[in-house]
C-alpha positions as CSV (number, residue, x, y, z in Angstrom):
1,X,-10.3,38.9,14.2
2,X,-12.2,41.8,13.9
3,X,-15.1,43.7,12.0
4,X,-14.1,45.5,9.1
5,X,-17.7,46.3,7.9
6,X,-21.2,45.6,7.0
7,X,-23.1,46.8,4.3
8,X,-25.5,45.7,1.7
9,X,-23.8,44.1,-1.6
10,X,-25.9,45.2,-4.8
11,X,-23.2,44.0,-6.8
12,X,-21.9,41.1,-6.5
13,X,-18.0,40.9,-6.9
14,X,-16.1,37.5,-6.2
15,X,-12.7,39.2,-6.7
16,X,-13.6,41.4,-3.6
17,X,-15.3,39.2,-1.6
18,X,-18.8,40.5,-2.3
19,X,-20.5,37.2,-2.9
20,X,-24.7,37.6,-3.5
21,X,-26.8,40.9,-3.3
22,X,-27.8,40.8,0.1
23,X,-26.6,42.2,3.8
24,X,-22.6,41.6,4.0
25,X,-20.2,41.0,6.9
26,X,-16.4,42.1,6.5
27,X,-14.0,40.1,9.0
28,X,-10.5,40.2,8.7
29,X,-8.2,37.8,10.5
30,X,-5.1,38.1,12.3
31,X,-2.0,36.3,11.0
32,X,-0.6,33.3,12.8
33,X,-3.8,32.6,14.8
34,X,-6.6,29.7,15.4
35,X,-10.1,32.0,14.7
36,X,-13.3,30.4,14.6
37,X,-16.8,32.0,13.8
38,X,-20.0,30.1,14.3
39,X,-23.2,31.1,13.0
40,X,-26.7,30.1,14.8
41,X,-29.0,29.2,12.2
42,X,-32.3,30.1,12.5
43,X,-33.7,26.6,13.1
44,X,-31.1,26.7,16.2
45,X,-28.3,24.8,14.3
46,X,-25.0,26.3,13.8
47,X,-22.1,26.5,10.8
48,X,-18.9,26.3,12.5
49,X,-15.4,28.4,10.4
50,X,-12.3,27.5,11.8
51,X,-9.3,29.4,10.2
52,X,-6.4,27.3,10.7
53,X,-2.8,29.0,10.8
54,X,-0.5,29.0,8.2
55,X,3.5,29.2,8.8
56,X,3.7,31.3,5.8
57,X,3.2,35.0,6.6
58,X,0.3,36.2,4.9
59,X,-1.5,33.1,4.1
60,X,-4.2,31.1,6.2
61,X,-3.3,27.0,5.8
62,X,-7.6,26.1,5.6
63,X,-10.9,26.6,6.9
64,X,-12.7,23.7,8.7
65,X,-16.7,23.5,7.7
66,X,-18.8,21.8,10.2
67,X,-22.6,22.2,10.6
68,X,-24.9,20.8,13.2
69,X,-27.6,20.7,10.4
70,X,-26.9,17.0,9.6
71,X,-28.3,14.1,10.7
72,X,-26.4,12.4,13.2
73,X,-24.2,9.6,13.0
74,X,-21.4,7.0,15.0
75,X,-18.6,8.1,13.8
76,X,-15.6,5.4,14.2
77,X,-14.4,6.7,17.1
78,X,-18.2,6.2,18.8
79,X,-19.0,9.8,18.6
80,X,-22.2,11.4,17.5
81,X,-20.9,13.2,14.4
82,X,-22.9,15.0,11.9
83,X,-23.4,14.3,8.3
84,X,-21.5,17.4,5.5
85,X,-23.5,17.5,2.8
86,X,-21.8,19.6,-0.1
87,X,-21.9,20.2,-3.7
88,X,-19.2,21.4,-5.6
89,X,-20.0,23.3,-8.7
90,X,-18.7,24.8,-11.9
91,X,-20.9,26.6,-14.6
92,X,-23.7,24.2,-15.5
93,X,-23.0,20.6,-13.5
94,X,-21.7,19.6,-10.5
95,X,-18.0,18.6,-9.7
96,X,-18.6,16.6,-6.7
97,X,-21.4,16.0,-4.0
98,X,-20.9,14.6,-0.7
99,X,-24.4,13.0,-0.5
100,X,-23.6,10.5,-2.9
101,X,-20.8,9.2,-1.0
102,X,-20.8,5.7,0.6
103,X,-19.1,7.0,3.9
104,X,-20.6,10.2,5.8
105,X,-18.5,13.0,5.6
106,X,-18.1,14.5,9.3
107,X,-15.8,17.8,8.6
108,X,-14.8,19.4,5.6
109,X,-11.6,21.5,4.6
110,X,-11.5,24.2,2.1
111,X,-7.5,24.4,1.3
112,X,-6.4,27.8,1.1
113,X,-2.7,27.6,1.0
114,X,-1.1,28.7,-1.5
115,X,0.9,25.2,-1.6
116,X,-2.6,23.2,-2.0
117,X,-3.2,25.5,-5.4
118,X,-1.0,23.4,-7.9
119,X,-3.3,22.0,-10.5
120,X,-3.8,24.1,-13.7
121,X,-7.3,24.9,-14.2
122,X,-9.1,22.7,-16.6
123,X,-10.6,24.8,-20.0
């Protein structure tokens, strides 16, 4: 993985990447690879990116979420785990929010296959 630039975004453009108007890190990852970045929080917690290999050239399989900024919990193999809490989102409601789930959500995977992209986007 390495840096492929900083700068400040005063436009925000999702199709490039640029999401918010703020300071902006570029990374690019290598094909074929297990990369992780972790960020340390300011309140000493971290956000954990894994980037999980894909077979297919050019395409990553997922990216594994995990932050230490949940409270803690047993998970059922007698772990501490910590609680996800996430929101999905579409213009005016949410689509889904981990919080009101019965069961604590302990990792997360965003699917970025290609395969994983099948459903036709509702109107």
């Amino acid at each position: 993985m390495k840096i492929i630039g900083q700068k400040h975004i005063d436009h925000a453009d999702l199709a490039t990447g640029q999401f918010n108007n703020c300071q902006h890190t570029f990374l690019e990852l290598e094909f074929g690879t297990w990369q992780t970045i972790s960020v340390k929080l300011p309140n000493g917690k971290h956000v954990t990116f894994a980037f999980c290999p894909a077979s297919t050239p050019g395409e990553v399989e997922c990216v594994d979420i995990h932050t230490t900024a949940g409270k803690t919990y047993v998970n059922g193999n007698k772990a501490t785990s910590w609680q996800q809490s996430l929101v999905g989102f579409t213009t005016g409601h949410d689509t889904f929010a981990t919080r009101d789930l019965k069961e604590n959500t302990g990792l997360v995977t965003l699917l970025l296959h290609s395969k994983h992209n099948t459903k036709t986007p509702a109107k």
